[in-house]
N, C-alpha and C positions, 0 to 999 in steps of 0.2 A: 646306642644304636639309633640312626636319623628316621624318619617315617618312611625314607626311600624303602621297598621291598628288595630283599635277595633272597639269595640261590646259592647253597657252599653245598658240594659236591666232594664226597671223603669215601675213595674206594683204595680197595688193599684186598692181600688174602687174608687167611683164616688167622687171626691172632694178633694181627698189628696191630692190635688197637684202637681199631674203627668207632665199634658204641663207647665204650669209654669217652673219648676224647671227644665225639660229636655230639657226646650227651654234656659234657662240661662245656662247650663252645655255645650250646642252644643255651645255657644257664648264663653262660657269661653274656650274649647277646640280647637275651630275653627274646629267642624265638624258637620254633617249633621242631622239637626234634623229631625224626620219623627212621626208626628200624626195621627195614627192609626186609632183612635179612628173618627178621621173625613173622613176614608174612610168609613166607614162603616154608619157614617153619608150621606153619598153623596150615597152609597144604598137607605137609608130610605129616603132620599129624595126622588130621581126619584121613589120607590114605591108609595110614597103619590101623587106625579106628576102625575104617571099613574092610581090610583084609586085602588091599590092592597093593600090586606091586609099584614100590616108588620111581619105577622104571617104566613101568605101562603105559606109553602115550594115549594111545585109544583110552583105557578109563581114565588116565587124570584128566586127559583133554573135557570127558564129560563132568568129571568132579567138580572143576571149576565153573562148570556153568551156572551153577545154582548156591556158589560156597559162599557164607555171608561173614567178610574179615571186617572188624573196624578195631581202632585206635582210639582209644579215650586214655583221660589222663585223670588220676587222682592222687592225690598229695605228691605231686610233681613226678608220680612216677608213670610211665608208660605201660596200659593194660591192652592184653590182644583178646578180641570177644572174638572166638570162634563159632559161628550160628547160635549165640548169645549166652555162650561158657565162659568165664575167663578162663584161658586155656597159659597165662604166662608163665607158672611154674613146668607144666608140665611138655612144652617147646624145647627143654633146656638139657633135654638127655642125649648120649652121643648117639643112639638110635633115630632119633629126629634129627640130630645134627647132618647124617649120611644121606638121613631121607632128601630134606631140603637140598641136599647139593646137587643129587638126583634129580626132585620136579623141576628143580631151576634150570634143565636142561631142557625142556619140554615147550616147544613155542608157545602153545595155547596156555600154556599155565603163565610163562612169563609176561606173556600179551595183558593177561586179566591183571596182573597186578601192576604192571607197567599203569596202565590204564588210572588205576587208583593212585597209583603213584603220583603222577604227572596234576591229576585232579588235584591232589592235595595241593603240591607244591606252586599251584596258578592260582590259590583262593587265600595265599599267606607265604610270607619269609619262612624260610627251610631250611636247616642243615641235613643230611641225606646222605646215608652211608649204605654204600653195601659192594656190590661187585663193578657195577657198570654204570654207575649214575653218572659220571661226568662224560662216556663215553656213548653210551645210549639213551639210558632213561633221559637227564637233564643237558643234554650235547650243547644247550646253551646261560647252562650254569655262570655265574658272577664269577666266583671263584673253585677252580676245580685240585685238589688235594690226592694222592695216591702217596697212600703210606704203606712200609712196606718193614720189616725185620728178619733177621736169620731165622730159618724154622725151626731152629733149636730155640731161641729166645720165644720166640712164637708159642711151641709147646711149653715150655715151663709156664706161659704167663696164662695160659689157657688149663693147666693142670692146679695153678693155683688158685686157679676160677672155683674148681670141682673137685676138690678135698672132700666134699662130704658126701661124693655121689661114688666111694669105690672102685674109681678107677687106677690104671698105674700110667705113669707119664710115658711109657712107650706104646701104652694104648692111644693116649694123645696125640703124640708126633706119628701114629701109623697113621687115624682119624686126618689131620691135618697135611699130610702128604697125598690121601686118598683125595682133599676138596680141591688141592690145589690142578694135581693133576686132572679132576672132573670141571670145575671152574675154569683153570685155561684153555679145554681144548672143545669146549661143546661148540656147534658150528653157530649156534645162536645167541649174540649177545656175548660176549665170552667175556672173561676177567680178563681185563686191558688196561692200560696207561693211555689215558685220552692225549694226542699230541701237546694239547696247552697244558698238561695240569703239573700240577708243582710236586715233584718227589720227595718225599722226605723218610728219611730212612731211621727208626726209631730206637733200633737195636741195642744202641746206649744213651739214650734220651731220657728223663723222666716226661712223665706227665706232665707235668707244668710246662716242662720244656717245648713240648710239643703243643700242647694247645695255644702256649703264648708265641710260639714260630707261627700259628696258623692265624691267630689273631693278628696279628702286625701286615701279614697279606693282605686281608678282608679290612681291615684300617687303608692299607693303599691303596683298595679298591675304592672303599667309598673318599 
């Protein structure tokens, strides 16, 4: 990677394969990965923590006024300090999964993290996944990605995420049918295909496959 800084932008719905693949893309690049998608996790949590509905404008809008998220990294892996807890294992249950879809509907809540978002991504090179990066958050991303798979592929690769957490895979695809329909249709920021971004459709792709389609773009970038 040259010293020039960029910007790769990798949204999709629930299960394409977004952290995955933008976590091996920032390894392959040697630049800074950022999951979105677990800020907003780390919302739905302290909501549930404090007994607020992850629906309630009026409280989350004041939640976030004072809520302290940062991103640190140790032994290459990404930690979320929720008001100075690492809070990363406990973001990962399908009850926060629902929540997060939730405040992510919420202007004030997307606002605050937009905010840190954007902070990050103008202080260093960024890969950046979540719903609306190439579309909102980073509208002038280098390279903008939307990945996308059958929700059946989607579910199985999500339910063999969380084997040890109890659930059954038509709890999965119900969970992932619930984000998609709450992520496409919120009036603010919505999960979108930014007009430039590059579709790829991953449903019978590997891994490799995918991440080395996405690197050959970001190589004709630079």
């Amino acid at each position: 990677m040259s010293d020039k800084k960029i910007s790769i932008a990798i949204d999709g719905p629930a299960g394409a394969g977004k952290s995955t693949i933008a976590k091996l893309i920032s390894k392959k690049l040697g630049i800074l990965y950022l999951d979105t998608g677990a800020m907003y996790r780390a919302v739905a949590l302290k909501a549930i923590n404090e007994n607020i509905d992850t629906l309630d404008e009026e409280k989350l809008s004041k939640l976030v006024e004072n809520i302290n998220i940062e991103i640190v990294y140790s032994k290459d892996e990404q930690k979320i300090i929720l008001d100075g807890e690492d809070v990363s294992s406990l973001i990962r249950t399908p009850e926060v999964s629902i929540g997060a879809s939730n405040v992510a509907t919420i202007p004030d809540v997307r606002i605050k993290m937009v905010e840190l978002q954007r902070k990050i991504s103008s202080e260093s090179s960024v890969v950046m996944d979540g719903r609306d990066i190439g579309s909102y958050v980073l509208p002038n991303a280098d390279v903008k990605i939307f990945l996308n798979a059958d929700i059946k592929e989607r579910a199985k690769r999500r339910y063999s995420e969380q084997l040890s957490k109890n659930i059954t895979l038509e709890e999965v695809l119900k969970d992932i049918e619930y984000r998609d329909k709450n992520d496409s249709s919120r009036s603010f920021a919505p999960l979108i295909k930014a007009s430039d971004a590059i579709e790829i459709d991953t449903t019978n792709m590997s891994i490799d496959e995918v991440v080395n389609t996405i690197l050959g773009y970001v190589k004709n970038y630079g």
